[in-house]
C-alpha positions in Angstrom: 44.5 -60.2 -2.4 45.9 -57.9 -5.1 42.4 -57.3 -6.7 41.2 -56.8 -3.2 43.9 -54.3 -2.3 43.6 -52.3 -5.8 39.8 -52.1 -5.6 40.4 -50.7 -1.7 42.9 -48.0 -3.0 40.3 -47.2 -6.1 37.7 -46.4 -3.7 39.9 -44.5 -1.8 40.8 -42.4 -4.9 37.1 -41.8 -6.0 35.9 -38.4 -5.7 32.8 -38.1 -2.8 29.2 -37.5 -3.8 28.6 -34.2 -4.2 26.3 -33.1 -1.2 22.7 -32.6 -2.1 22.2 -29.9 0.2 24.4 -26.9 2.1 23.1 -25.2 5.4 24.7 -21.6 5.5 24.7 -18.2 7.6 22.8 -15.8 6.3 22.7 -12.0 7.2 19.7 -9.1 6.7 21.1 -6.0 5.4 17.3 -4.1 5.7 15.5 -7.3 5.7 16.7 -8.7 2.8 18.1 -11.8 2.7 22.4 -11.9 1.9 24.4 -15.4 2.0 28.2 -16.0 0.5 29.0 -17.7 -2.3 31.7 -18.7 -4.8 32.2 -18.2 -8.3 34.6 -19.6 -10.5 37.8 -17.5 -11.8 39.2 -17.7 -15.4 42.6 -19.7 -13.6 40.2 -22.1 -11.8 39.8 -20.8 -8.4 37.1 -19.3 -7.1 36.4 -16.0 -5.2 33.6 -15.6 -2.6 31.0 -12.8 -3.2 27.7 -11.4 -1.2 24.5 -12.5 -2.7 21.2 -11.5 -2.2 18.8 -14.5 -2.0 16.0 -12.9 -3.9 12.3 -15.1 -4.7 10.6 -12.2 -5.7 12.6 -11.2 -9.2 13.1 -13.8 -11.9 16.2 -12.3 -13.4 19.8 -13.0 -12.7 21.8 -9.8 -11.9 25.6 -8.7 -11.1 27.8 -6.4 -10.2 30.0 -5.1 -12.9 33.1 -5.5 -10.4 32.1 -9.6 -10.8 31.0 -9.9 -14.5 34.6 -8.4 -15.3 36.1 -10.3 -12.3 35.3 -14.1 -13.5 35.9 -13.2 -17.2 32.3 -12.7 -18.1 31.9 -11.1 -22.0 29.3 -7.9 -21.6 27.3 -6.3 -24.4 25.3 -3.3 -24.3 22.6 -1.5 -25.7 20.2 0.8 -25.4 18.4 -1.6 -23.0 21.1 -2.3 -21.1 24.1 -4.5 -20.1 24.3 -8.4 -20.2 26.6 -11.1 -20.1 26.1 -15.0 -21.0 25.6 -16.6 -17.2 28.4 -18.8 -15.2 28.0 -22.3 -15.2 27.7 -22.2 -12.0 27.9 -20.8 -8.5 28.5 -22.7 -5.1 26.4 -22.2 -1.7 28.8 -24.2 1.0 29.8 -27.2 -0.9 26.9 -27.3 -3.2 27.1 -26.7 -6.4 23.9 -24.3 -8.1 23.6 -25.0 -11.8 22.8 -22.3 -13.8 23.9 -23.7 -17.3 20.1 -23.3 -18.2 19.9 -19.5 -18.0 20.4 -17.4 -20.4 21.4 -14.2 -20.0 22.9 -12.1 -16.4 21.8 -8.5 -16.3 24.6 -6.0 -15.1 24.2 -2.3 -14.1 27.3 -0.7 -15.9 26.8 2.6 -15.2 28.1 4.7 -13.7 31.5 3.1 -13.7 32.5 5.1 -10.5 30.1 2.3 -9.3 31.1 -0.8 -10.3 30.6 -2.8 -7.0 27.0 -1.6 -6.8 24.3 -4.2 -8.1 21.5 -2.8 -5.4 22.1 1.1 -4.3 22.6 1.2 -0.6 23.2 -2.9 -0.5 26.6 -4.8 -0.1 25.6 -7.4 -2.4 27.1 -8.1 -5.6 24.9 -10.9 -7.5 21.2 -11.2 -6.7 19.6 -15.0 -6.7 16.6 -15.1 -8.4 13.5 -17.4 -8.0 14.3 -18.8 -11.4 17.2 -20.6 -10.1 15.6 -21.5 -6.6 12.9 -23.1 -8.1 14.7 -26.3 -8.9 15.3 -27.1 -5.4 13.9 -27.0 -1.6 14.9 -23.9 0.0 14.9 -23.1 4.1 15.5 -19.6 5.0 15.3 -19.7 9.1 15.2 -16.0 10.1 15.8 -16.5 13.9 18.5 -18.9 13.4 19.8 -16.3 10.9 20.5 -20.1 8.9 20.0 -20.5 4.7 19.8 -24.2 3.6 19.5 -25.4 -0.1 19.4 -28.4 -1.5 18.1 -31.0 -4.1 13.8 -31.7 -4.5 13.5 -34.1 -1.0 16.7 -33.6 0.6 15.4 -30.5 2.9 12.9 -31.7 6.2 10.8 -29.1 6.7 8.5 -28.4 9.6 5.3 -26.2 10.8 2.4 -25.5 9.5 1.9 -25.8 5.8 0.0 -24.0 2.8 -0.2 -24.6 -0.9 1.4 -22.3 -2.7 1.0 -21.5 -7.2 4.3 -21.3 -8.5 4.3 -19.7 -12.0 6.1 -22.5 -13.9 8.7 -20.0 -16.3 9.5 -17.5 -13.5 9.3 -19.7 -9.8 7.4 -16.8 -8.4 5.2 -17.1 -5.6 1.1 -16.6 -4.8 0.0 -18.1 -1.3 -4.2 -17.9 -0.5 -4.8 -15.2 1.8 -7.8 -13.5 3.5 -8.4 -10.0 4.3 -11.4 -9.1 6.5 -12.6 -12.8 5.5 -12.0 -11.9 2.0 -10.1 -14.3 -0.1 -7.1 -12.7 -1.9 -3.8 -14.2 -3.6 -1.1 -12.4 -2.6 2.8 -13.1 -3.7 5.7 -14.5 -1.0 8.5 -12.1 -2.2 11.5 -12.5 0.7 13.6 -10.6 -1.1 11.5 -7.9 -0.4 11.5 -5.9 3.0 8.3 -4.2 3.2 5.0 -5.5 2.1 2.6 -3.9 -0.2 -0.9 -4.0 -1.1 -2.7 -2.7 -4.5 -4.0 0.4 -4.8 -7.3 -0.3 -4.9 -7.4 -2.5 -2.0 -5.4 -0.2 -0.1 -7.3 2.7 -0.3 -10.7 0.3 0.7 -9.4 -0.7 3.7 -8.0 2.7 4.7 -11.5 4.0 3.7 -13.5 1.5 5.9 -10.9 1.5 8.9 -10.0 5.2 9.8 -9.0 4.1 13.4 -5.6 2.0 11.6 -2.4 4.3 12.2 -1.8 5.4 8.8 1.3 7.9 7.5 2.6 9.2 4.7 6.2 8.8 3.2 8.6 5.8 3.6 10.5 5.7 6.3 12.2 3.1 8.3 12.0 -1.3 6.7 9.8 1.1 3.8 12.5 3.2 2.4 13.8 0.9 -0.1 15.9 3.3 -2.4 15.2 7.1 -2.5 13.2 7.5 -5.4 11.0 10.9 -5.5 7.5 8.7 -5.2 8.8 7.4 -1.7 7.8 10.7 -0.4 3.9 10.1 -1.3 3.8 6.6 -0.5 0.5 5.8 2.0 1.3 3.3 4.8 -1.1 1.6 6.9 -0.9 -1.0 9.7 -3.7 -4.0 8.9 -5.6 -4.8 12.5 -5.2 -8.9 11.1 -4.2 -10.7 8.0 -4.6 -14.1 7.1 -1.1 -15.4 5.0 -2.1 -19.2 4.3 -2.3 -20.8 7.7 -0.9 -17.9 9.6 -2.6 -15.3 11.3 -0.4 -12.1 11.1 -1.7 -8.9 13.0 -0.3 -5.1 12.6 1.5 -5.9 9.7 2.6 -2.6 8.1 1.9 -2.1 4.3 2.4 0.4 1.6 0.1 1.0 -1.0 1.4 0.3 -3.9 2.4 3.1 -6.9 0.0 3.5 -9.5 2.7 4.1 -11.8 5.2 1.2 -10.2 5.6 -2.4 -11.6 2.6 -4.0 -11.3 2.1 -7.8 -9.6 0.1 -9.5 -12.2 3.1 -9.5 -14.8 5.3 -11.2 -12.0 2.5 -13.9 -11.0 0.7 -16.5 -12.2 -2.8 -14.1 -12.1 -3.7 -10.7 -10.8 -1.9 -10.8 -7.1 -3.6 -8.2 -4.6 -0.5 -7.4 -2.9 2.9 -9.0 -1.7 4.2 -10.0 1.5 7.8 -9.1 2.4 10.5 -10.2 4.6 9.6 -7.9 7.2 6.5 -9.5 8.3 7.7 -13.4 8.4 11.3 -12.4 10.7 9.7 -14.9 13.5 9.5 -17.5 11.4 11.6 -20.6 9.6 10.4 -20.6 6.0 10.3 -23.7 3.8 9.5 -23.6 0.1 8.9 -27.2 -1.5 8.8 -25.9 -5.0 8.6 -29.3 -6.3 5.4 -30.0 -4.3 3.8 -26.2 -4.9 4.3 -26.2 -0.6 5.0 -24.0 2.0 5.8 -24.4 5.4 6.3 -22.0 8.6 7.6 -22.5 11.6 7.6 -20.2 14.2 10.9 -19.6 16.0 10.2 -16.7 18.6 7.6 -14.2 18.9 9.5 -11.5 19.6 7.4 -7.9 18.2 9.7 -5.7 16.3 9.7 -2.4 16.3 9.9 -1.8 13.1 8.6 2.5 12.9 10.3 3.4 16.2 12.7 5.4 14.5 13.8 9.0 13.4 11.6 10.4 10.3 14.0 11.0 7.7 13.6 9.2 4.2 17.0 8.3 2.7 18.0 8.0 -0.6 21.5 5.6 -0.7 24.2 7.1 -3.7 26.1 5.3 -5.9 29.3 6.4 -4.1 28.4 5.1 -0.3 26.4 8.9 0.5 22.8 8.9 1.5 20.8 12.2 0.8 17.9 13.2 3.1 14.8 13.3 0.9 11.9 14.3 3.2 11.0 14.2 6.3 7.7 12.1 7.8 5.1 14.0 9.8 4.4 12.9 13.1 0.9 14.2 14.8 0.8 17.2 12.1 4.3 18.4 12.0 8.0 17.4 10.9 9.3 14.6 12.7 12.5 16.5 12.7 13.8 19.9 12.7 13.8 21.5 8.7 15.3 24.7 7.4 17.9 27.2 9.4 18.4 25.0 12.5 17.3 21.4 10.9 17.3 19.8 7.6 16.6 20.2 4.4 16.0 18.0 1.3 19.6 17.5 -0.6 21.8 17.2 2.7 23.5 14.8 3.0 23.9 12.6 6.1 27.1 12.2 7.5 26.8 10.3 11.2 24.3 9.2 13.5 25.8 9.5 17.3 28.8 10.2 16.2 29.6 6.7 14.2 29.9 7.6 10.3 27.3 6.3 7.5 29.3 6.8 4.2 29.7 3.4 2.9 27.6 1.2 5.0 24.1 0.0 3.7 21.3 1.3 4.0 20.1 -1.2 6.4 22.7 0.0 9.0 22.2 3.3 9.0 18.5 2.3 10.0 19.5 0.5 12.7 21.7 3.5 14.1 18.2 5.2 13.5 16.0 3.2 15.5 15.7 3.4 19.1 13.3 3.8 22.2 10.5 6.2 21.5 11.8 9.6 23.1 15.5 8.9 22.6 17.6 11.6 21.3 19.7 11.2 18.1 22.7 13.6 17.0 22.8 14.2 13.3 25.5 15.4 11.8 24.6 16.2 7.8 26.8 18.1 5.4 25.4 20.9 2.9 27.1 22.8 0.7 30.8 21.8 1.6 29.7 22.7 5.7 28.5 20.3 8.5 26.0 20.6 10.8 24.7 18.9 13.7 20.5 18.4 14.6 19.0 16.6 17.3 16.5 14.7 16.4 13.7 12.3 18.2 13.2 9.0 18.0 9.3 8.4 17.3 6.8 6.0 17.3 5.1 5.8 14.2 2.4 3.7 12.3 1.5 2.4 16.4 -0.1 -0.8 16.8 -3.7 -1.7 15.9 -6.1 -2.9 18.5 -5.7 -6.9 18.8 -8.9 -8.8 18.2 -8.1 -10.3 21.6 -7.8 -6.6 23.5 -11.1 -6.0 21.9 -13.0 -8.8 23.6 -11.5 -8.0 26.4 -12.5 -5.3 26.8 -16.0 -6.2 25.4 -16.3 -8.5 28.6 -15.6 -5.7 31.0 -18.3 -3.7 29.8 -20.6 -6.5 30.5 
C-alpha cells in the first residue's frame, strides 16, 4: 500500500508532456501574418511580444527594444547589428527551439526607433521559414487561427500539391501554370502582394492589353515607401494556376529590376511569388516534413483589394506616413495635387477625422478603402500647417473578364 500510495503521489508530481502542438489567434496587419509570443527574461519570466510569422525570409530578426529587453549581447559593424539567438520562444504552450540558429539580425538604428523591426508594422520579431521548417504549420485566414506543432501532429485538409523546399533556408516553390505554361513560383505568406519577374511580366502585359494595368503601388502593394514604389507596373492576371488551385484576377507587380531577386531565395530560378493577399479564402497547411501543401477553402468572399484612395504611403520611423505619389486613375491624379491638394512630402495626419500617427500601415489602408465613389477627408500637415482634401475612393486595377463570363457570352452570340 505504501509503494502504491508513493508511486500515486510521484505521478502526481511529474511534470505533463509538453504539448506537441499550439492553435493560436492570429491578426493581418496589411496581410501579413502577426501572432503573440513569449520570450524569456534574464529573472526567468517571460514577456509576450508581436511576431510576424514570415515563410518567405530565412533570417531571424528583432527589435532592438527586445534584443536589449531579454538580455541579448549585440555587436555591430559595418554590416550591421546581431545578437547570438534565444533558446527559445513559446507559441501558446509550445515551446519553438531555436538553439540551432545562429545569429538574430537587429535594426539599431535609429535609436529614436527602437520598437521598429518592420517600418509601418507593430511587430517586434519576425519568424522566419528557417525555424518553421521543422514542424507542420496551419495558418487558417478566415478563422483568423495559427496552429504549430511537431512533423504529424497537425491534420490537414483540402486539396494538396507538392511543394520543393530548399533544405538550408525552408523556402517555398509550388508548380504553377500561366496561360498553360508551367512555372515554379515561391509560397511567401509573409508577403502581402504577389509579384511576377520582369520578364514574364512585361510578356503577359504585352500579349493581354485588355488586363487593367496601373502604375505605382498603392493599396495591399505599398509595402514601405521606397522611391521605386512610384514606378512599379501592376497588372491583374485573367487566371492563374497555383498547384491545384485555380486563382483568377489576382493582382501582381512586376518585379524591380534592381530589387532582390527570387532565385537566390529558392531552390532554382522562381518566376514570381505568390503573397498573402491572394490565398485570404483559404486554410493553408505546409507539411514540411513531407514537401506538401494543402488548401482548404474557407469562404469565397472577393476582396476588394484596389477600391481605395490613390495615395502611396511611405510609414516613418517615428509612427508618420509621408505621401509619396499619387496613382493615376483614367489619365489624371486620383487625388487633388498642388495649391488645393497634395503634394509629395506631406505628411498625413487623419483619414475622416480618426488620427494615423502610430498605427500600421495596414490600418491606415483600411481607413482608405471604401465603396467606389465614397468621399474621404484628408487632413495632411506641411510645413508646420494642416490642411484638409477630399478625396475619392476609386476602383482601380478592375476585374478581368472570367473565363466563365466569356463563354457565356460566346453562347449568346450563337
Amino acid at each position: 500500500m505504501l509503494l502504491f500510495l508513493a508511486s500515486v503521489a510521484f505521478a502526481q508530481g511529474a511534470p505533463a508532456d509538453p504539448p506537441k502542438s499550439a492553435t493560436v489567434p492570429l491578426t493581418l496587419d496589411h496581410n501579413r501574418i502577426v501572432i503573440d509570443v513569449d520570450l524569456l527574461l534574464p529573472g526567468g519570466s517571460s514577456t509576450r511580444v508581436r511576431a510576424w510569422v514570415d515563410n518567405g525570409n530565412p533570417d531571424l530578426r528583432m527589435s532592438p527594444r527586445v534584443a536589449e529587453l531579454i538580455g541579448l549581447e549585440v555587436a555591430c559593424d559595418r554590416q550591421g547589428c546581431s545578437a547570438r539567438p534565444p533558446n527559445q520562444l513559446r507559441i501558446g504552450e509550445m515551446r519553438i527551439d531555436l538553439t540551432s540558429l545562429k545569429t538574430v539580425t537587429i535594426p539599431l538604428e535609429p535609436r529614436s526607433a527602437a520598437t521598429v523591426l518592420v517600418r509601418g508594422m507593430n511587430a517586434e520579431i519576425a519568424i522566419p521559414s528557417i525555424v518553421l521548417r521543422n514542424s507542420d504549420v496551419l495558418i487558417d485566414f478566415p478563422g483568423r487561427e495559427f496552429s504549430i506543432g511537431v512533423p504529424g501532429s497537425l491534420k490537414f485538409n483540402g486539396v494538396k500539391s507538392k511543394m520543393q523546399v530548399n533544405p538550408e533556408t525552408g523556402l517555398i516553390q509550388i508548380p504553377s501554370k500561366i496561360e498553360n505554361k508551367n512555372y515554379s513560383l515561391g509560397l511567401d505568406l509573409g508577403l502581402p502582394f504577389s509579384f511576377l519577374s520582369a520578364e514574364l511580366f512585361e510578356k503577359l502585359a504585352a500579349g493581354h492589353s485588355d488586363w487593367p494595368g496601373m502604375t505605382g503601388a498603392i493599396g495591399p502593394a505599398n509595402l514601405s515607401g521606397a522611391e521605386d514604389e512610384l514606378r512599379w507596373k501592376l497588372m491583374r492576371l485573367d487566371r492563374l494556376q497555383f498547384g491545384p488551385l485555380f486563382l483568377t484576377n489576382v493582382a501582381v507587380a512586376e518585379f524591380p529590376q534592381d530589387g532582390i531577386e527570387f532565385s537566390w531565395r529558392t531552390l532554382g530560378a522562381a518566376a514570381g511569388v505568390i503573397g498573402a493577399h491572394a490565398l485570404l479564402n483559404y486554410r493553408i497547411g505546409l507539411d514540411y516534413a513531407h514537401a506538401t501543401a494543402y488548401f482548404d477553402i474557407g469562404r469565397t468572399f472577393n476582396v476588394p483589394d484596389f477600391d481605395v484612395v490613390g495615395l502611396m504611403l511611405r510609414p516613418e520611423d517615428d509612427g508618420r506616413f509621408t505621401i509619396i505619389g499619387v496613382a493615376e486613375f483614367d489619365g489624371q491624379a486620383s487625388v487633388p495635387e498642388e495649391k488645393d491638394g497634395v503634394r509629395p512630402g506631406d505628411d498625413l495626419i487623419a483619414v475622416d477625422n480618426i488620427p494615423v500617427g502610430g498605427t500600421n500601415l495596414g490600418q491606415v489602408w483600411l481607413q482608405l478603402a471604401g465603396t467606389p465613389g465614397q468621399e474621404r477627408k484628408l487632413a495632411i500637415a506641411r510645413g508646420g500647417k494642416e490642411l484638409t482634401v477630399s478625396a475619392t475612393v476609386r476602383h482601380f486595377l478592375g476585374a478581368t473578364t472570367s473565363d466563365d463570363e466569356r463563354r457565356g457570352k460566346s453562347k449568346k452570340k450563337k
